[in-house]
LUMTIKOL-821170 format. One record per residue (C-alpha): residue in three letters; z negated, y negated, x. Coordinates in nm, 2 decimals, always signed. Each point is the difference from the previous one (the first is absolute). Example, Ala and Ser with C-alpha at 12.3 -4.5 7.8 and 13.67 -1.06 7.14 Angstrom:
2
('ALA'; (-0.78; +0.45; +1.23))
('SER'; (+0.07; -0.34; +0.14))
END
This chain:
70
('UNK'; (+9.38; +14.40; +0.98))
('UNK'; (+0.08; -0.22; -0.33))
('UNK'; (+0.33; +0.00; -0.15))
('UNK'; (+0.06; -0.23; -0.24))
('UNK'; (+0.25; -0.02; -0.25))
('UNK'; (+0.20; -0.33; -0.13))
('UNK'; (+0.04; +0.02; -0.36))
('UNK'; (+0.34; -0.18; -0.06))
('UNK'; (+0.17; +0.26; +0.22))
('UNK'; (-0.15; +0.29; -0.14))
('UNK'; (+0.15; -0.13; -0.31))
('UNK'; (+0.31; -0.11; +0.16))
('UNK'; (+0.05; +0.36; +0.11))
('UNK'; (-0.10; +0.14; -0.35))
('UNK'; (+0.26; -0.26; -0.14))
('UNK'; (+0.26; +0.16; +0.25))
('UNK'; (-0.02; +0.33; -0.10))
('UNK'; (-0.06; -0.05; -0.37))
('UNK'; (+0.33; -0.22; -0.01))
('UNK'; (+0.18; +0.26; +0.16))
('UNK'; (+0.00; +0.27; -0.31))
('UNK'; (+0.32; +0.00; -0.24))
('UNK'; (-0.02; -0.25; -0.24))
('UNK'; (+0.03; +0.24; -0.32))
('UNK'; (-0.27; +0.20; +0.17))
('UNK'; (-0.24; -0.23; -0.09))
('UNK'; (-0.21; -0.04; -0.26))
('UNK'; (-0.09; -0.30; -0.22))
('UNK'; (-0.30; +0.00; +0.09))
('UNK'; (+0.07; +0.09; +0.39))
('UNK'; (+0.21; -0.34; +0.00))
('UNK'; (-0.34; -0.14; -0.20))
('UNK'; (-0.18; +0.09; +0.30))
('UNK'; (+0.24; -0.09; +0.29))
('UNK'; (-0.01; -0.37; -0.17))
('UNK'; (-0.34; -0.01; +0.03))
('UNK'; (+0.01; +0.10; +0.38))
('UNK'; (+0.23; -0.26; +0.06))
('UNK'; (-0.18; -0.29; -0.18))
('UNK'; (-0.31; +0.11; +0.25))
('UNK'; (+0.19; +0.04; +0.28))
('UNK'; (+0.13; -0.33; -0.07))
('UNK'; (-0.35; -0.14; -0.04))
('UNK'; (-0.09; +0.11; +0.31))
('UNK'; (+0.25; -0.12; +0.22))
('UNK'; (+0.03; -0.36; -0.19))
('UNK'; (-0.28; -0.19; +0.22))
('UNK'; (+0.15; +0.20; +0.34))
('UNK'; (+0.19; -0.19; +0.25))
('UNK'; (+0.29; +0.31; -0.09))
('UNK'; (-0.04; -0.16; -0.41))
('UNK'; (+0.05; -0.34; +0.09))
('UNK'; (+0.30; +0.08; +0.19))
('UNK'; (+0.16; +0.21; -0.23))
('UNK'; (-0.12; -0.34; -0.27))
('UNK'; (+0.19; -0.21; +0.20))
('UNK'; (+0.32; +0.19; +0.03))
('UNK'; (-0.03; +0.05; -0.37))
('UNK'; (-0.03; -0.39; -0.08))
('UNK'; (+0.33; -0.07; +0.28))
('UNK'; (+0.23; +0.25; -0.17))
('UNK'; (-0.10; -0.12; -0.39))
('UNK'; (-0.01; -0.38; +0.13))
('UNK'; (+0.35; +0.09; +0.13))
('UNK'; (+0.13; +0.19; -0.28))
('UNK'; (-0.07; -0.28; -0.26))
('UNK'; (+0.16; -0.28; +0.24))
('UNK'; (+0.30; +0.19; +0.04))
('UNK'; (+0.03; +0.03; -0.39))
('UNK'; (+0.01; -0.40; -0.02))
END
């Protein structure tokens, strides 16, 4: 039997519990580290079907934003 293991949710999990400490619990360089988590996490998911969803969402809601600042 093979399990396998996809990367961008072991990291999402990590991400989970990492973000769930107290905030003055953390070190500098524990937020250091959660940062670089997330910009891999992020790297991963970015050429997913999930990434270019959440892309698209993004561009609506800041296409939105700036129109309804005109």
């Amino acid at each position: 039997m093979l399990v396998t293991i996809n990367v961008a949710v072991l990291l999402a999990i990590i991400i989970i519990l990492r973000l769930r400490r107290r905030t003055h619990a953390r070190s500098r360089n524990d937020e250091k580290l959660t940062v670089a988590i997330v910009l891999v996490f992020g790297v991963l998911i970015a050429p997913t079907a999930f990434g270019q969803g959440i892309l698209d969402i993004v561009v609506q809601v800041v296409q939105g934003v700036s129109q309804s600042g005109r």
